[in-house]
C-alpha positions in Angstrom: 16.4 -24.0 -10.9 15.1 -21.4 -8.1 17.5 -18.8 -7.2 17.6 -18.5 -3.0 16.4 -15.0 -2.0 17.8 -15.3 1.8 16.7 -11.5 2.9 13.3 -11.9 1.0 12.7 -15.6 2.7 11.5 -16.9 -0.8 13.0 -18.7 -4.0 13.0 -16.5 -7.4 13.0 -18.2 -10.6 15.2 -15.8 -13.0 13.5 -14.3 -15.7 14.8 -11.0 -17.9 16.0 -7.9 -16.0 12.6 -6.2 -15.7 11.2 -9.3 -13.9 11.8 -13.1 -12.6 9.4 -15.6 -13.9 8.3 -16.5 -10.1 8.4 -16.6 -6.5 8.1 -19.3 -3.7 8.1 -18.9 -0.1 11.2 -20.8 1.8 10.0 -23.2 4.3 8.7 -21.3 7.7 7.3 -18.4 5.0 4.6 -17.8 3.1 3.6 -15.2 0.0 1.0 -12.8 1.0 -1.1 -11.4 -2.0 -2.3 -7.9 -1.8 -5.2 -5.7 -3.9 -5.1 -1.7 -3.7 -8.1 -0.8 -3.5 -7.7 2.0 -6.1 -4.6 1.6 -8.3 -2.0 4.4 -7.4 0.8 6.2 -9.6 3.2 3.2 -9.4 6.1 4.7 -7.5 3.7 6.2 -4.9 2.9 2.4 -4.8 6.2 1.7 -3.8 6.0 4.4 -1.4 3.0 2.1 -0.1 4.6 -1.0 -0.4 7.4 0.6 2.2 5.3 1.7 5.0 2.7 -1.5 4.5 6.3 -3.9 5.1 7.1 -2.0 8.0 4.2 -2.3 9.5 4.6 -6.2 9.2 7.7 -6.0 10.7 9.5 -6.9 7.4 12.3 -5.6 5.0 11.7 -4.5 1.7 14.0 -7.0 0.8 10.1 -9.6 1.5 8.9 -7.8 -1.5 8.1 -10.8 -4.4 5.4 -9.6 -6.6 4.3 -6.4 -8.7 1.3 -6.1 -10.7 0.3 -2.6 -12.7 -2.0 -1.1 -14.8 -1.2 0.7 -17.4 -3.3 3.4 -19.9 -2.1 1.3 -23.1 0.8 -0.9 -24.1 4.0 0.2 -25.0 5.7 -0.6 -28.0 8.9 -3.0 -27.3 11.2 0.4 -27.3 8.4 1.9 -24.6 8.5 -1.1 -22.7 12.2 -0.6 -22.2 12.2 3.0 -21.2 9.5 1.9 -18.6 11.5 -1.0 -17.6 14.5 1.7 -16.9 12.9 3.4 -14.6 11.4 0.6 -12.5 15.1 -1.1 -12.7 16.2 2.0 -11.2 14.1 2.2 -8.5 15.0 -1.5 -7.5 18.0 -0.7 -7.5 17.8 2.0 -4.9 15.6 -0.9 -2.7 18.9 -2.8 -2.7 16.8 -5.7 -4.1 18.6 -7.5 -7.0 20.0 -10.9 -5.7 23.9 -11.8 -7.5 22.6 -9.2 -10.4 19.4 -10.8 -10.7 15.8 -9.6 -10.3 14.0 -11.4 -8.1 10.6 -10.1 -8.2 7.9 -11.4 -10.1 5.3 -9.2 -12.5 2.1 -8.6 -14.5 1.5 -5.3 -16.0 -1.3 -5.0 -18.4 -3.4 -2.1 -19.7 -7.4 -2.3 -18.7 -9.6 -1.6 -21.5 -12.2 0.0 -19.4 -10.9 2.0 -16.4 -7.1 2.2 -17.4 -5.2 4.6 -15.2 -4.1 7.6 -16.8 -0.6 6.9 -16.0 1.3 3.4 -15.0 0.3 2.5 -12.0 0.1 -0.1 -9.1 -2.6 -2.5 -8.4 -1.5 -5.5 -6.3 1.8 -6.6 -4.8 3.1 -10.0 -3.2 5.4 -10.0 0.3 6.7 -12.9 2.7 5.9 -13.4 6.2 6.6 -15.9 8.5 3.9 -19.1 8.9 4.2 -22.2 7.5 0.3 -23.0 5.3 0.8 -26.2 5.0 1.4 -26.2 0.8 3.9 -24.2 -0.9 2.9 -19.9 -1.8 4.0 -19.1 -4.6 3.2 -16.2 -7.0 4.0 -17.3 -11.3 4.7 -14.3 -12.7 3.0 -13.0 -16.4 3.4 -13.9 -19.5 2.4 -13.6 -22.8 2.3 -15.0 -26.2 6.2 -14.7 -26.7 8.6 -17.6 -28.4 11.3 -15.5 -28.5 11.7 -12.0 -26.6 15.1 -10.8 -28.9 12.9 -11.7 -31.9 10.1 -8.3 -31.1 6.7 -8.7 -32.9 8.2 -11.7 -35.0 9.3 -13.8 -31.7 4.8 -14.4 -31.2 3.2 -17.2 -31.9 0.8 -16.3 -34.7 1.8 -12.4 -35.2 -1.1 -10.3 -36.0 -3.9 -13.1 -35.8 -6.6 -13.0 -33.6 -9.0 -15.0 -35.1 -10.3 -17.5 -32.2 -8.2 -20.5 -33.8 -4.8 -18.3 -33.3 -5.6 -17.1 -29.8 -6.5 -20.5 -28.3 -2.9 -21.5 -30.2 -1.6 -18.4 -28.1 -3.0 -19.9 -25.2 -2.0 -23.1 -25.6 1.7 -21.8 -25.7 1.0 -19.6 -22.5 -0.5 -22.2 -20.6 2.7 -24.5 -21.2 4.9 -21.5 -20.1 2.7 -21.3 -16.9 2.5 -25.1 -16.5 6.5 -25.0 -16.9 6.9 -22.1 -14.2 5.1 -23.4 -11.6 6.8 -27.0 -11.9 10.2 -25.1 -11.1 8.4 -23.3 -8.2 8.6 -26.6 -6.7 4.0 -26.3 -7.0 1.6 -28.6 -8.3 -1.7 -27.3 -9.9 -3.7 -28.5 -7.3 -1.3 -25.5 -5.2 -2.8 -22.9 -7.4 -5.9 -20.5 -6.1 -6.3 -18.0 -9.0 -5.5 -18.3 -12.7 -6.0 -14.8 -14.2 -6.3 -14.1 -18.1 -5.5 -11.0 -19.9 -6.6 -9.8 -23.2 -9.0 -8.3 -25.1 -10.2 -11.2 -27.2 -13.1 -13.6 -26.2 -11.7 -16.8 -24.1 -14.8 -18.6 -24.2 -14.3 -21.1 -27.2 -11.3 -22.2 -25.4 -11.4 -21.9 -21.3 -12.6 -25.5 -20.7 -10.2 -27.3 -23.1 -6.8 -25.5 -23.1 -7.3 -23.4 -19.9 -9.5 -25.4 -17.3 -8.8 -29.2 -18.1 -5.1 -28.7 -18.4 -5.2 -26.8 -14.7 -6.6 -30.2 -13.3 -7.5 -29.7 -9.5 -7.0 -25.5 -10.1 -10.3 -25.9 -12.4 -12.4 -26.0 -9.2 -11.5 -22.1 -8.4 -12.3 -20.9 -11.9 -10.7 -18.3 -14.0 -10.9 -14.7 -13.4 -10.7 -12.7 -17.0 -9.5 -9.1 -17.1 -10.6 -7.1 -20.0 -6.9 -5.8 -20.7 -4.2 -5.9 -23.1 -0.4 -7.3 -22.4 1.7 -4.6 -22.0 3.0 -4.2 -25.4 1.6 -4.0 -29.2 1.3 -6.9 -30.8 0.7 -8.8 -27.9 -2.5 -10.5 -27.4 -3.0 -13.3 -24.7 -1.2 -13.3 -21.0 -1.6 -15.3 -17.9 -0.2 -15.2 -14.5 -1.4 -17.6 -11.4 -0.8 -17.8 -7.9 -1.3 -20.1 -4.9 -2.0 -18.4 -1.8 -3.6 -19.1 1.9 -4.0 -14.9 2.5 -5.4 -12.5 0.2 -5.7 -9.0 1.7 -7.0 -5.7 0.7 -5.3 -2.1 1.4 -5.0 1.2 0.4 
């Protein structure tokens, strides 16, 4: 069930405290999707995100979606320090909703071209217009059954061999497929599907990823070279559906 975010304009499915699992515009609204350029230290990216939401005449409060880079992933107890920090800082922004964190996230460490330090990459905001379909943004995930469980909580811990990573993507695909149903989206809603990890994908792309996205097939798949943001981690997705894709920085 989606969680109303009435100063953002958009719906939030909750997720854990560092993130929500997704975000759909309200009626009258759509999600924006936006690509730096060149990734920036992340909280200079907020710094960013500020001045580009006032010059669209909207709060901070529009903000739905964060994607960084990182220079290589945490262990579980770096990943929480991390998430401390950026807690903090939404904190400040005034932007939890009843306790609960509405904005989506990927964060995922390049394996060529990592920034040298976490950093911001894209981000995902609300203005008004009505597309037509529902916006949404499905935030990322990987390979994890259980998230209190650490390195034991992954499906197939430690394998990569290509029958464990297309089981991993199997299991990611259903938490994706799952997601956008409570975003209210269809597949045939989605315009980008992207894949993270280091492993090849293409011995399973057409069969668990491309046939199972029905109508999304048609746009492709975009794969970034990267590794999920902690050890042990192998295989992430996140997806979108969007009418506006814009550029700045």
């Amino acid at each position: 069930m989606t969680i109303d975010n009435v100063k953002g304009n958009y719906r939030f499915l909750a997720g854990i405290a560092p993130f929500s699992s997704g975000a759909v515009a309200m009626p009258g609204y759509q999600v924006i999707h936006a690509t730096l350029r060149r990734p920036i230290p992340w909280r200079k990216g907020f710094e960013l995100i500020d001045g580009h939401l006032r010059s669209e005449s909207r709060p901070r409060q529009a903000l739905c979606a964060i994607e960084l880079r990182i220079p290589q992933p945490f262990t579980f107890g770096g990943f929480d320090g991390f998430n401390e920090g950026y807690q903090a800082l939404l904190k400040e922004w005034d932007m939890h909703v009843d306790g609960k964190n509405p904005i989506a996230r990927t964060n995922v460490a390049p394996v060529v071209g990592a920034p040298s330090e976490p950093s911001l990459y894209g981000f995902a905001y609300t203005l008004p217009g009505a597309p037509g379909t529902p916006t949404f943004v499905v935030a990322g995930s990987g390979e994890t059954r259980d998230r209190e469980g650490g390195a034991a909580g992954l499906v197939r811990t430690g394998e990569t061999s290509p029958d464990a990573m297309k089981g991993k993507a199997a299991f990611v695909m259903g938490v994706m497929r799952d997601r956008l149903g409570g975003l209210g989206g269809d597949w045939a809603d989605v315009t980008a599907i992207n894949v993270y990890t280091a492993h090849p994908i293409e011995h399973y792309l057409a069969d668990v990823i491309l046939k199972a996205a029905g109508p999304a097939a048609i746009h492709g798949v975009t794969w970034h070279l990267s590794r999920p943001p902690i050890v042990d981690i192998e295989f992430e997705m996140d997806m979108r559906g969007v009418a506006r894709r814009i550029w700045v920085g």
